[in-house]
VOGU-3710 file (C-alpha; in Angstrom, 3 decimals, decimal comma):
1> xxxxxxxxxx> -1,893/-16,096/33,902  -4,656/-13,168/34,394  -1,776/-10,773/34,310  -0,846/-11,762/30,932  -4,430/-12,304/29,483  -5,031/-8,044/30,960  -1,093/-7,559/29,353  -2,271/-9,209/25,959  -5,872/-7,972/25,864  -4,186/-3,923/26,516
11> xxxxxxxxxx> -1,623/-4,008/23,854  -4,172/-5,563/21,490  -6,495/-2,378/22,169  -4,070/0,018/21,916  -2,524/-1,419/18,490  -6,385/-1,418/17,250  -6,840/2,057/18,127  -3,765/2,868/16,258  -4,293/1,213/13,639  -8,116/1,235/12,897
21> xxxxxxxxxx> -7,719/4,888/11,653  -4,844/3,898/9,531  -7,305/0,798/8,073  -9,744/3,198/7,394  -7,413/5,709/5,735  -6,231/2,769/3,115  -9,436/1,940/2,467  -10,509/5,507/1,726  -7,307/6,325/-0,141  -8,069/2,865/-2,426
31> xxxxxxxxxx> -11,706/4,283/-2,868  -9,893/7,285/-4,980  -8,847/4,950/-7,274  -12,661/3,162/-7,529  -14,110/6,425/-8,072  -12,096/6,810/-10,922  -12,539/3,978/-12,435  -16,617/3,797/-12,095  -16,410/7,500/-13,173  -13,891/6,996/-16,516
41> xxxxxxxxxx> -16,334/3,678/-17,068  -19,340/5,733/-17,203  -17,521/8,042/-19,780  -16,290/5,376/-22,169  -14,222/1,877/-22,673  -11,667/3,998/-24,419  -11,619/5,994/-21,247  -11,763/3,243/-18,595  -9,278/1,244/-20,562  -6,579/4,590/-20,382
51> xxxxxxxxxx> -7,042/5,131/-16,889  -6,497/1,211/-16,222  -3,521/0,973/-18,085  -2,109/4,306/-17,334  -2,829/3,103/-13,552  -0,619/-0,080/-14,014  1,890/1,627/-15,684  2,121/4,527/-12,895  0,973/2,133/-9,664  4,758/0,465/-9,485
61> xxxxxxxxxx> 6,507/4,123/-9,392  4,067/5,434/-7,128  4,333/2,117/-4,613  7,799/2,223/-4,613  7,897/6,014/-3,946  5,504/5,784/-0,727  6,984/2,293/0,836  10,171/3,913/0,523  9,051/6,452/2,918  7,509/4,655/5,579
71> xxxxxxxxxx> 10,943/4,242/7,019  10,061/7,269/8,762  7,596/5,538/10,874  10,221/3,123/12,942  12,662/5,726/13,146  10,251/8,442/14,426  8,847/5,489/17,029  12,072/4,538/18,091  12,922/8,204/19,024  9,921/8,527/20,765
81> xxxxxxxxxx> 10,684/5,254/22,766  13,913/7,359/23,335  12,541/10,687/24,304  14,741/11,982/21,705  12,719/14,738/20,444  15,278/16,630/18,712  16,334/13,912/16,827  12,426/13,547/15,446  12,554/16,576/14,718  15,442/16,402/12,641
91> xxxxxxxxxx> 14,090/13,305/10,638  11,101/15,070/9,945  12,963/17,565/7,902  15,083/15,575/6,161  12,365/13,179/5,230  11,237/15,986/3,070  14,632/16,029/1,564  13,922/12,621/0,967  10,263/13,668/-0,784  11,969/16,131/-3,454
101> xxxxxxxxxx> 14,597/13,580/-4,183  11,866/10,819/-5,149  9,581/13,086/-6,947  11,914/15,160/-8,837  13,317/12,526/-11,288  9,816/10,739/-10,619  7,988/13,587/-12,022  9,905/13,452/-15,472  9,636/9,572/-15,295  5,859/9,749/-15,612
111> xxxxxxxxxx> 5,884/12,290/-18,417  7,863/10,164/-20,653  5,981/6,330/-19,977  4,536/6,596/-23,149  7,939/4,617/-24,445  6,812/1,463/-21,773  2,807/1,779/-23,767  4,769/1,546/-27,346  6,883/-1,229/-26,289  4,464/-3,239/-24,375
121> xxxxxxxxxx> 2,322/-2,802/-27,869  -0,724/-1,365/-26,026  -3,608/-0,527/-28,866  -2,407/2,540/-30,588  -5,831/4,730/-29,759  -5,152/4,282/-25,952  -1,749/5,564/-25,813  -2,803/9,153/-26,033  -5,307/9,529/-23,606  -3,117/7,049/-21,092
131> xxxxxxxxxx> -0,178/9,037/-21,546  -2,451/12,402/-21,095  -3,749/10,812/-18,221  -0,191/10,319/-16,585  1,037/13,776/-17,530  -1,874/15,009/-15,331  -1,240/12,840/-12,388  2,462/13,742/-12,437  2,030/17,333/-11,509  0,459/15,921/-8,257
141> xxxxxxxxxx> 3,375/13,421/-7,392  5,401/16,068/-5,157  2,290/16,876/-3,293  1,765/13,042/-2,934  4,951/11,723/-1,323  4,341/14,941/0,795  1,958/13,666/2,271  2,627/10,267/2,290  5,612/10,793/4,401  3,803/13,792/7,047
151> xxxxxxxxxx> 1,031/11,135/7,131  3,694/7,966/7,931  5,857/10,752/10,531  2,264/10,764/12,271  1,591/7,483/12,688  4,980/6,742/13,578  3,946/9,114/16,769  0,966/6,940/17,121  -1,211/10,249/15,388  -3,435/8,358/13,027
161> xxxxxxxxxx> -6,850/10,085/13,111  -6,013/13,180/11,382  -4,953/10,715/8,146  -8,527/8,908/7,826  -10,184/12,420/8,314  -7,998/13,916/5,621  -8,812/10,855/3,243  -12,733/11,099/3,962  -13,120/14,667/2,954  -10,273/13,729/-0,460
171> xxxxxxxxxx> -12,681/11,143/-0,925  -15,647/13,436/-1,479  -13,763/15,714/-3,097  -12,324/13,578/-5,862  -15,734/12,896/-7,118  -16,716/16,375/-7,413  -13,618/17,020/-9,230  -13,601/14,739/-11,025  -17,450/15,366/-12,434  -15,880/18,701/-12,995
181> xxxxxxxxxx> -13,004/17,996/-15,062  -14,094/15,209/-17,353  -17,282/16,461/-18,176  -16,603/20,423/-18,599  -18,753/21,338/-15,816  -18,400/25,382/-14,321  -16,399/26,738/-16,812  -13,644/24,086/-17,411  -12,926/22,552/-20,450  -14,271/18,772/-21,031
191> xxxxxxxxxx> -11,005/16,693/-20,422  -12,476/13,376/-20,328  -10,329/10,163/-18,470  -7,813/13,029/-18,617  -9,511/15,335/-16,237  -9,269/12,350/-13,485  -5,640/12,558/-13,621  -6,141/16,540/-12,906  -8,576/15,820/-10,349  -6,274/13,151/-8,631
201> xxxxxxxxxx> -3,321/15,472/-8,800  -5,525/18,439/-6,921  -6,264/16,386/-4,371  -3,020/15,384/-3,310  -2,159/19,019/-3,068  -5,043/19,348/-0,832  -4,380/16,134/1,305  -0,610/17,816/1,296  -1,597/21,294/2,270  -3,952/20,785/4,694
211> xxxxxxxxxx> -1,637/17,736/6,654  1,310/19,688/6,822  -0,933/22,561/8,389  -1,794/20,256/11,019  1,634/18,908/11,515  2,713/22,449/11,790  -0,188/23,889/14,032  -0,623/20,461/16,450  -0,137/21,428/20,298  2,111/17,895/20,845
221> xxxxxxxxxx> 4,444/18,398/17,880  5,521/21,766/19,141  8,115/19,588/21,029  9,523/18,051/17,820  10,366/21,962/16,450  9,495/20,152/12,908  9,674/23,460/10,992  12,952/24,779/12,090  15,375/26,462/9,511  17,689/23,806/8,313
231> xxxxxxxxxx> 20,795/24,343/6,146  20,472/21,325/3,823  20,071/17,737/3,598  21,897/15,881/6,209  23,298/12,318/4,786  23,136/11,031/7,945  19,880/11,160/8,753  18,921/10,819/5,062  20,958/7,540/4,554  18,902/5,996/7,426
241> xxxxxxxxxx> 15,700/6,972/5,745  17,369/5,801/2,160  18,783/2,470/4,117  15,516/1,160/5,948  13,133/2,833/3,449  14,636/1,682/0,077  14,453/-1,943/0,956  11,308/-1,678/2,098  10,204/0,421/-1,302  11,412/-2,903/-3,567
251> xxxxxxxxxx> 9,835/-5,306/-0,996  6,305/-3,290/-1,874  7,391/-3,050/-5,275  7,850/-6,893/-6,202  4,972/-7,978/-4,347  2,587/-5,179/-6,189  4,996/-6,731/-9,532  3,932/-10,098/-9,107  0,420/-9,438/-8,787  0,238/-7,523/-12,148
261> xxxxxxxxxx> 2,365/-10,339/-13,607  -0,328/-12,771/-12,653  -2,797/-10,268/-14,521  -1,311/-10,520/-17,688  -1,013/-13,982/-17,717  -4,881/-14,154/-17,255  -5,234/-12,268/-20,177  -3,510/-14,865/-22,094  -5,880/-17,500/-21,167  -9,233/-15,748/-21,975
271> xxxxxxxxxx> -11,592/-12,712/-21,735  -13,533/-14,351/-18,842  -10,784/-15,788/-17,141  -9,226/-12,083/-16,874  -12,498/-10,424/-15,957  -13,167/-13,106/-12,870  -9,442/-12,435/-11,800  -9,916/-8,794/-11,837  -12,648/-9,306/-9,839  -10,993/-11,735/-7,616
281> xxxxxxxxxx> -7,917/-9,930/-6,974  -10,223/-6,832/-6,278  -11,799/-8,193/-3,299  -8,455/-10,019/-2,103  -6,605/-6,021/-2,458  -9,642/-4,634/-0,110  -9,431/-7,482/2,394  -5,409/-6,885/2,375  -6,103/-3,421/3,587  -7,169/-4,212/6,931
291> xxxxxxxxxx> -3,564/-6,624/7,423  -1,797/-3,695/5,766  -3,118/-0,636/8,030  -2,200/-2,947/11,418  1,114/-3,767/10,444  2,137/0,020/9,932  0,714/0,197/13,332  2,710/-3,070/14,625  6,029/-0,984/13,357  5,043/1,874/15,318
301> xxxxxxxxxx> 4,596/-0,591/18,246  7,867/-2,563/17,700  9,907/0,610/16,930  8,526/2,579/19,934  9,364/-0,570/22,223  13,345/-0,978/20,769  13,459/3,111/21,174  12,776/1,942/25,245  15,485/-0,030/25,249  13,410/-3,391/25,456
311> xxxxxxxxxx> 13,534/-6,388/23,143  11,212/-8,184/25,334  8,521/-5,800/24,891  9,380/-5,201/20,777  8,918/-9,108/20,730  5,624/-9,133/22,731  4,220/-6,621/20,856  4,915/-7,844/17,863  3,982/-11,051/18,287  0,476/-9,661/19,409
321> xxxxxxxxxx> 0,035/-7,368/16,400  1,105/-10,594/14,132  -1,609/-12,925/15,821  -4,173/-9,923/15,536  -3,223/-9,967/11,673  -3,664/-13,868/11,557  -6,977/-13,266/13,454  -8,513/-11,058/11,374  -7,904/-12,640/7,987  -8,975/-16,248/9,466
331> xxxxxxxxxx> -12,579/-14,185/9,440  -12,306/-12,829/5,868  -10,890/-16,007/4,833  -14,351/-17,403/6,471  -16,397/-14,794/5,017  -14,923/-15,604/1,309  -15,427/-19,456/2,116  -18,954/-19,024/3,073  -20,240/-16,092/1,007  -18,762/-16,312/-2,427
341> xxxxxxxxxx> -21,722/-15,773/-4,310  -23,199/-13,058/-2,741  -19,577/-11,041/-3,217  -19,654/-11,941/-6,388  -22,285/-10,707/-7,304  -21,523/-7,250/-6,599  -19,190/-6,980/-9,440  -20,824/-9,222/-12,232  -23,902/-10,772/-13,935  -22,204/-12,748/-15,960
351> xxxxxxxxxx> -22,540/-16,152/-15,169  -19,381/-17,866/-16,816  -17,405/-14,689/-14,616  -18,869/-15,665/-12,281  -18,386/-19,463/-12,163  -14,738/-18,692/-12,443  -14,446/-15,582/-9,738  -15,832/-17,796/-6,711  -13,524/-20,449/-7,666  -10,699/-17,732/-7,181
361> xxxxxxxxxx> -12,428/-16,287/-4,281  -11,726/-19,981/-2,685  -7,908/-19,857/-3,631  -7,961/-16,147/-1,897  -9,547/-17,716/1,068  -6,638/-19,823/1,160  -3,756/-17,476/1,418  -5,842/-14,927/3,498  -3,875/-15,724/6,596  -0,445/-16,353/4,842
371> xxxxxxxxxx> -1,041/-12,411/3,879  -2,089/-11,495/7,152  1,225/-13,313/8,638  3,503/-11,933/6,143  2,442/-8,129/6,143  2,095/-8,946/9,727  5,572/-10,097/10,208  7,056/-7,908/7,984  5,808/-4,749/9,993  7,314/-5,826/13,098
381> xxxxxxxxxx> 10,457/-6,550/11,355  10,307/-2,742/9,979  9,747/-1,901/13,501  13,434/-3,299/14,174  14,585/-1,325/11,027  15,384/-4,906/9,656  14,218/-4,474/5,755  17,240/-5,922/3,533  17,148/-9,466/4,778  13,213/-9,287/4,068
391> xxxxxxxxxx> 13,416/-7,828/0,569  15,981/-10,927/-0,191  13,050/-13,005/1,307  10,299/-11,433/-0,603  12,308/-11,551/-3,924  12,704/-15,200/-2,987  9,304/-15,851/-2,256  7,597/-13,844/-5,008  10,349/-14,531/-8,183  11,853/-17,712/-7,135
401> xxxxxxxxxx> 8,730/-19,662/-6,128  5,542/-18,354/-6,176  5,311/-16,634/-9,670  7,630/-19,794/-10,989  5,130/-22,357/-9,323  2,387/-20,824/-10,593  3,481/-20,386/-14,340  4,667/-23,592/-14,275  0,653/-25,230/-12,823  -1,488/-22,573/-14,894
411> xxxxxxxxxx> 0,148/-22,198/-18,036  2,595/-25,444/-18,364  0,785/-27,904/-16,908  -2,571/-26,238/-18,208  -4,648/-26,105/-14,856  -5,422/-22,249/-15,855  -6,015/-19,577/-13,091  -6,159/-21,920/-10,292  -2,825/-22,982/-11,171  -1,555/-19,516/-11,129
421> xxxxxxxxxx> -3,342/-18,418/-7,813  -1,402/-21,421/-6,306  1,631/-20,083/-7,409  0,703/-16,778/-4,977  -0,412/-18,925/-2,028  3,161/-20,838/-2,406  5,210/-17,294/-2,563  3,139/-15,417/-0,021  2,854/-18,732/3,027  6,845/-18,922/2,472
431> xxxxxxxxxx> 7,198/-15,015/3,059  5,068/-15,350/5,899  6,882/-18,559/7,416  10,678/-16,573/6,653  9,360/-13,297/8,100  7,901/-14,728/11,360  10,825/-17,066/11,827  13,020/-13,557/11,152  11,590/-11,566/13,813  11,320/-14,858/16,427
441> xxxxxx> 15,314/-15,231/15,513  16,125/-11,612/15,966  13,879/-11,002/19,238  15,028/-14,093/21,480  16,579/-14,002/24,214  20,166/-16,006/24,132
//
């Protein structure tokens, strides 16, 4: 019994010091977005309003771009379990086949989602400055996915410092450019809501340039001989990134879908009612962060574990990592249970908001730990490489229950945003019951 309790209490260390940096990083790469938004608020609603919608428009793309390559993260671990350090090596370059593949046709894509504005009928003086927005933030796509996947290789090797330091020093910098670009400051022209699309896209080259210098000049990847010539993409290592990472990019993608689909149908039931689920959905995404960094760490953990050549270990690891996720959101579930008010009351003065927001915050109490299970359980299944069945469960979860259930309490039945935030508990505590009861299936002994 005391060998276990030292056994559990180690690997729940060392998957917190993997995956606090990698916390810390999503929380700093999240603030880019805030910064934004206070900034093109302080600028105008015309401006705030374009950089919202031109966000919602752009946030799908971009989330299925980036989930698609953490794939690289279990297969890097899993070679590392291995010792196969050519074969990391390898993946590491044609991951970045992978990159130019994504942001290529993703690149035009952006330039041209002025056509989704017109057809969704958003108000005609918005479009331009939206659609300037996104033209902005598309020159910075490449750079992004860059990153994204150098920064998801590291991790995968259990490197996750060098991320949150890189996102600290973005972070400062996107305000300063961002002061410079929208409001004409050292010689550059005033660009407005537009210049934070310019100022978003320079930092990702930044975040790029300065991550694949470290990747390039760090002592412990010299093994991996990352940077080798290569003569082209190789499908075989490509497919594997295309065949755990795609899966895993619409998993993201509905999830992040069903959220925004649950925003709009706020804004059918009022002004306030929309403003108090902003703000309640706000708080929920920042809390989901902290799930979300530890189960990119539980992959890493699983992966590195199957790459040993032991399921018991993959299972015991992942099973800690999962109860760590559970753990954690029982206490933010506490905090939004006992604390409503004063969270609240960060974001709004507005007391009708307000009434409404910490009835939400209540709901999000609720289905804290069914996200901390899910995301939980879903890592360790990434770990495995096992991301088809899950997107079949996610799509099941989100499309088939919880965004059903909730249309049909909140709008049909007429019990309003409760009824809707129902709807998410329902899809997100039956993704978190299928992905658990996944991993305990695939991990036990016969």
């Amino acid at each position: 019994m005391k060998n276990s309790r030292i056994k559990i209490k180690e690997e729940g260390l060392k998957l917190m010091a993997i995956g606090s940096p990698i916390i810390a990083t999503q929380l700093m790469r999240m603030g880019l977005n805030f910064t934004d938004t206070v900034m093109a608020g302080n600028l105008s609603a015309l401006d705030l309003a374009a950089v919202a919608i031109g966000n919602a428009i752009y946030m799908p793309l971009g989330i299925f771009c980036m989930a698609t390559l953490i794939a690289i993260n279990p297969i890097v671990s899993q070679f590392l379990g291995a010792r196969k350090f050519y074969e990391i090596g390898k993946s590491a370059r044609q991951m970045f086949w992978l990159v130019m593949m994504l942001a290529i046709p993703c690149f035009f894509l952006i330039r041209n989602l002025d056509i989704v504005m017109i057809w969704v009928g958003v108000t005609e003086e918005i479009i331009p400055i939206a659609d300037g927005y996104l033209k902005a933030l598309s020159w910075g796509i490449l750079p992004l996915l860059a990153y994204a996947g150098v920064r998801y290789f590291s991790e995968g090797l259990s490197v996750t410092k060098p991320a949150m330091y890189i996102a600290a020093v973005s972070l400062v910098l996107n305000v300063g450019a961002n002061y410079v670009l929208m409001y004409g400051k050292l010689g550059f022209p005033q660009l407005g809501a537009i210049g934070t699309g310019y100022a978003t896209s320079l930092i990702n080259l930044f975040a790029a340039i300065v991550f694949i210098s470290f990747t390039a000049s760090f002592k412990p990847f010299k093994r991996f001989n990352i940077f080798a010539r290569t003569k082209g993409p190789e499908w075989k290592y490509i497919g594997e990134l295309i065949k755990v990472g795609v899966p895993n990019g619409i998993s993201s993608t509905m999830e992040v879908l069903l959220f925004a689909a649950v925003s709009l149908l706020m804004g059918t039931l009022s002004v306030k009612v929309a403003a108090a689920h902003q703000i309640a959905i706000n708080v929920a995404a920042t809390m989901f962060m902290i799930p979300f960094g530890l189960s990119i760490a539980i992959s890493q953990r699983v992966g590195f574990s199957i790459g040993q050549g032991s399921m018991e270990k993959a299972r015991f690891r992942g099973f800690i990592g999962i109860a760590i996720c559970a753990g954690v959101m029982s206490l933010t579930a506490l905090l939004l249970f006992l604390a409503p008010e004063f969270i609240i009351n960060i974001y709004t003065n507005d007391v009708e908001v307000a009434d409404v927001a910490v009835s939400l915050l209540f709901m999000a109490a609720i289905f804290q730990i069914s996200d901390g299970l899910q995301v939980g359980g879903f890592g360790a299944l990434r770990g495995l490489k096992d991301t088809r069945v899950p997107m079949i469960v996610n799509f099941i979860s989100y499309w088939l229950i919880g965004f059903p259930a909730g249309y049909f309490l909140g709008i049909s039945l007429g019990y309003g945003p409760e009824g809707l935030w129902i709807g998410l508990i329902c899809g997100l505590s039956v993704a978190a019951v299928l992905h658990n009861y996944r991993f305990n299936k695939l991990t036990k002994k016969n």
